[in-house]
N, C-alpha and C positions, 0 to 999 in steps of 0.2 A: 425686420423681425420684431423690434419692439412695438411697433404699431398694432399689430395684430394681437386682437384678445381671444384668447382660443376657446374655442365652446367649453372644452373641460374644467374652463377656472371660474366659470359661472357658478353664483348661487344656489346651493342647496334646497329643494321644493320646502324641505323639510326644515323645520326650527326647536330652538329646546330641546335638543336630542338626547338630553341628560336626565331630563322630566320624563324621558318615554319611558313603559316598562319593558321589561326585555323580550314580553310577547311583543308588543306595538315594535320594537328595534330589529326584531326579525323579523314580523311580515313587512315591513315596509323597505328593507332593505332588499327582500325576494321578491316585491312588488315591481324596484327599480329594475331588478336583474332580468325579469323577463322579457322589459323590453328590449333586448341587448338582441336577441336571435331577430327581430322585427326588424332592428335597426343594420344587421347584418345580410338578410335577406334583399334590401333594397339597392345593394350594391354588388352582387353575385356577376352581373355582366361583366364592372372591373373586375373583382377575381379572377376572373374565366380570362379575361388579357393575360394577365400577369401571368395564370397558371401554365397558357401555352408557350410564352415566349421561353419560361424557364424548362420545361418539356422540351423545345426545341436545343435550347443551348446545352441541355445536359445528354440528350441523344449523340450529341456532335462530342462528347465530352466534357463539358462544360461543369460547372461547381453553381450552386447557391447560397451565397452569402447574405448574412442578416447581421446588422448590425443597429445598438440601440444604448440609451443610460438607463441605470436605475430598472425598474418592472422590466418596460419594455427590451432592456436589452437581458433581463434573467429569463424572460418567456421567449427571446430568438436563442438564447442557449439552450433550456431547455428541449426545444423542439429539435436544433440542430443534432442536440446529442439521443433525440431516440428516435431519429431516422436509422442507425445503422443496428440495435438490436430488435425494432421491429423490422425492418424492409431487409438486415444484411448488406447495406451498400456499406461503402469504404468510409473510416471516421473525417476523411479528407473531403468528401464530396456534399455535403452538406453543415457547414459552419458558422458558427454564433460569437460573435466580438461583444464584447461590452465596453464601453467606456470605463475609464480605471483597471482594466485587465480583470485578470480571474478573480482577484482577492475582492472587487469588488461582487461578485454574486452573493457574497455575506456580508459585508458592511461597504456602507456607501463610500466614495472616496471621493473626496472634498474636491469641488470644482474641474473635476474630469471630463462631465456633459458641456464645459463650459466651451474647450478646446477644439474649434474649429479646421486644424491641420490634424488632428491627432487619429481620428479613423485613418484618411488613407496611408497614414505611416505605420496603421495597421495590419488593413490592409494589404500593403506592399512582403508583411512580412509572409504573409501567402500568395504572392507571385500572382496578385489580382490581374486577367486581363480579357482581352474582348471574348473570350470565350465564355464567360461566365456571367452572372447575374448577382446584382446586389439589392437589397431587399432593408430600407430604413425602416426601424420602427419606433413610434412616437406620440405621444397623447395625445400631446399640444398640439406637436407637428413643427416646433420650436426648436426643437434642443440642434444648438449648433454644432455637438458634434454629428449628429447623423447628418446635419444641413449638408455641412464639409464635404462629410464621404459623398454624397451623393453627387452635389453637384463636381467632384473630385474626379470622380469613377466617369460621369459622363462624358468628361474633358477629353477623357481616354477611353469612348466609345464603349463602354460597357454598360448595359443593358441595366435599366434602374426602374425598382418600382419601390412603396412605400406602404402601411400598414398607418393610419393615424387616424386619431376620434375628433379631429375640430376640421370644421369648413374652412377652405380657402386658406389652407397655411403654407407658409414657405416650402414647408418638406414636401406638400403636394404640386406645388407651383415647379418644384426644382426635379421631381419624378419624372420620367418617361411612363409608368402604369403608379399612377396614384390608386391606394384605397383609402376611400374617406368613408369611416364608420361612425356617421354623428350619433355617440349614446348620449350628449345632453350632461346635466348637471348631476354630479356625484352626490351619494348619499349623505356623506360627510364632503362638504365645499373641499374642490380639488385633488379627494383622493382617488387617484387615476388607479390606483390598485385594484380600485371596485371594479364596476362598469366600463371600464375602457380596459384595463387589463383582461375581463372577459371576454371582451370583443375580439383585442388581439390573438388570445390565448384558441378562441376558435376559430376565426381566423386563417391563423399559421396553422392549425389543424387541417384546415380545409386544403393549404397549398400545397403541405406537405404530402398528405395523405394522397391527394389529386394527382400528383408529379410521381409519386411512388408505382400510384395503380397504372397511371400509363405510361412508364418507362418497365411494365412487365413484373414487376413486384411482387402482385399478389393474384392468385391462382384462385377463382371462383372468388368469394368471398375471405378467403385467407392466407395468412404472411406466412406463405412456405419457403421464402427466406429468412425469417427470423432466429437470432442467435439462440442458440441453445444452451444460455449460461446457467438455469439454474433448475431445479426437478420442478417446477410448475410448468416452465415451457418444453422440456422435454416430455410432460404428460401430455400438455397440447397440442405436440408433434406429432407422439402415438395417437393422439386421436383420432386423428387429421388423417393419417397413413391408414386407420382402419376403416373410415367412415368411406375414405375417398376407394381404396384397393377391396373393400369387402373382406377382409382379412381380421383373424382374432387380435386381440390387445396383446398377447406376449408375441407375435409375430411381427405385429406390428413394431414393437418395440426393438427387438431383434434389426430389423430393416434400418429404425434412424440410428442403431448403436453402430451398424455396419458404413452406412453410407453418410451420417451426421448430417443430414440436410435432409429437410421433410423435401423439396422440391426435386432431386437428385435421383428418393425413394420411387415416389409418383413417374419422371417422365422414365424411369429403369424399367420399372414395372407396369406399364400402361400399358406399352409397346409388344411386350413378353406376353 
């Protein structure tokens, strides 16, 4: 692990960043960022691995597990946590570990990425097993704790892929479906918040969104599972119910107060 210099700790193209004006520090920092989708585009085959194995083990009932330190493990919680008010599944069925636990999603917690046992004692505490998928995420592709989990989790036949922005690193060596997103050197030398955070952040969008549409999710173009927590989505529900049924806005309304599920309305009333 020490041998390896991972692309994201290289050099910044950019120097004197302090001298720049703050036009010259935002176009050059939006200059970096667009090659992020270019860099993401060149590896879509792995995705498309990764996205069916986990398709397959969540059909069977299966879970997706993400685990990560620092950014990368605040963008697999993230994501874990708005699978179930977009898509409706169970808060169980797609979940985000961080290194250092919750407390860590706001402040760092001193040497926790360091701990190489400490994912699958995480892990365990959700009853990880060959039914399910675990999913590292990582800049470097260094941090021993996601090393741990993974190569932990495969000891115990469960299905492993990764999410990381440098070539040829450990976390990708120790995957069964590595993603290698080489975005190259940060705008500011090493900070992976940038441009690899972006990477990842789209990404986990891609996996999740992908695993959702075809585990039956979403209806045409839309999450007619989605929770209904707050009067934006409840508008959007009504919308959905009148565009899809031909039906006014207070009827439509009427229907998801009756039935609470935009998808419930639709197959009731299709049929009828």
């Amino acid at each position: 692990m020490e041998h390896h210099k991972p692309d994201t700790e290289k050099s910044s193209k950019y120097n004197d960043l302090e001298k720049m004006s703050i036009s010259q520090l935002l176009s050059s920092i939006n200059e970096e960022d667009k090659t992020v989708p270019e860099a993401i585009e060149e590896v879509i085959p792995k995705i498309e691995k990764l996205v069916e194995v986990i398709v397959q083990k969540m059909e069977q009932g299966g879970r997706l597990f993400y685990i990560g330190a620092g950014t990368s493990g605040r963008l697999g919680v993230l994501d874990a946590s708005e699978c179930p008010p977009t898509f409706g599944v169970d808060y169980n069925k797609v979940i985000g570990l961080i290194a250092g636990g919750d407390g860590a999603l706001r402040r760092a917690v001193e040497n926790a990425e360091d701990d190489t046992e400490q994912a699958w004692k995480d892990l365990q505490q959700h009853q990880i097993s060959e039914k399910d998928v675990l999913v590292g995420i990582a800049a470097s592709g260094t941090t021993p704790y996601v090393i741990g989990g993974i190569k932990d989790a495969r000891q115990n036949k469960i299905a492993t892929g990764c999410v990381t922005c440098s070539s040829g690193s450990p976390l990708a060596a120790a995957s069964e479906f590595p993603v290698e997103v080489i975005t190259g050197p940060e705008f500011v030398t090493g900070s992976t918040r940038m441009k690899a955070g972006t990477a990842q952040k789209l990404v986990l969008n891609m996996i999740s969104t992908s695993v959702m549409i075809k585990l039956g999710r979403v209806k045409g173009n839309k999450m007619v599972d989605m929770q209904l927590s707050n009067k934006k989505l409840v508008g959007r529900g009504t919308r959905m119910i009148r565009d899809e049924l031909g039906v006014d806005e207070k009827e439509a309304a009427q229907l998801l107060k009756e039935h609470k599920s935009v998808r419930k309305v639709i197959s009731v009333y299709k049929k009828s």
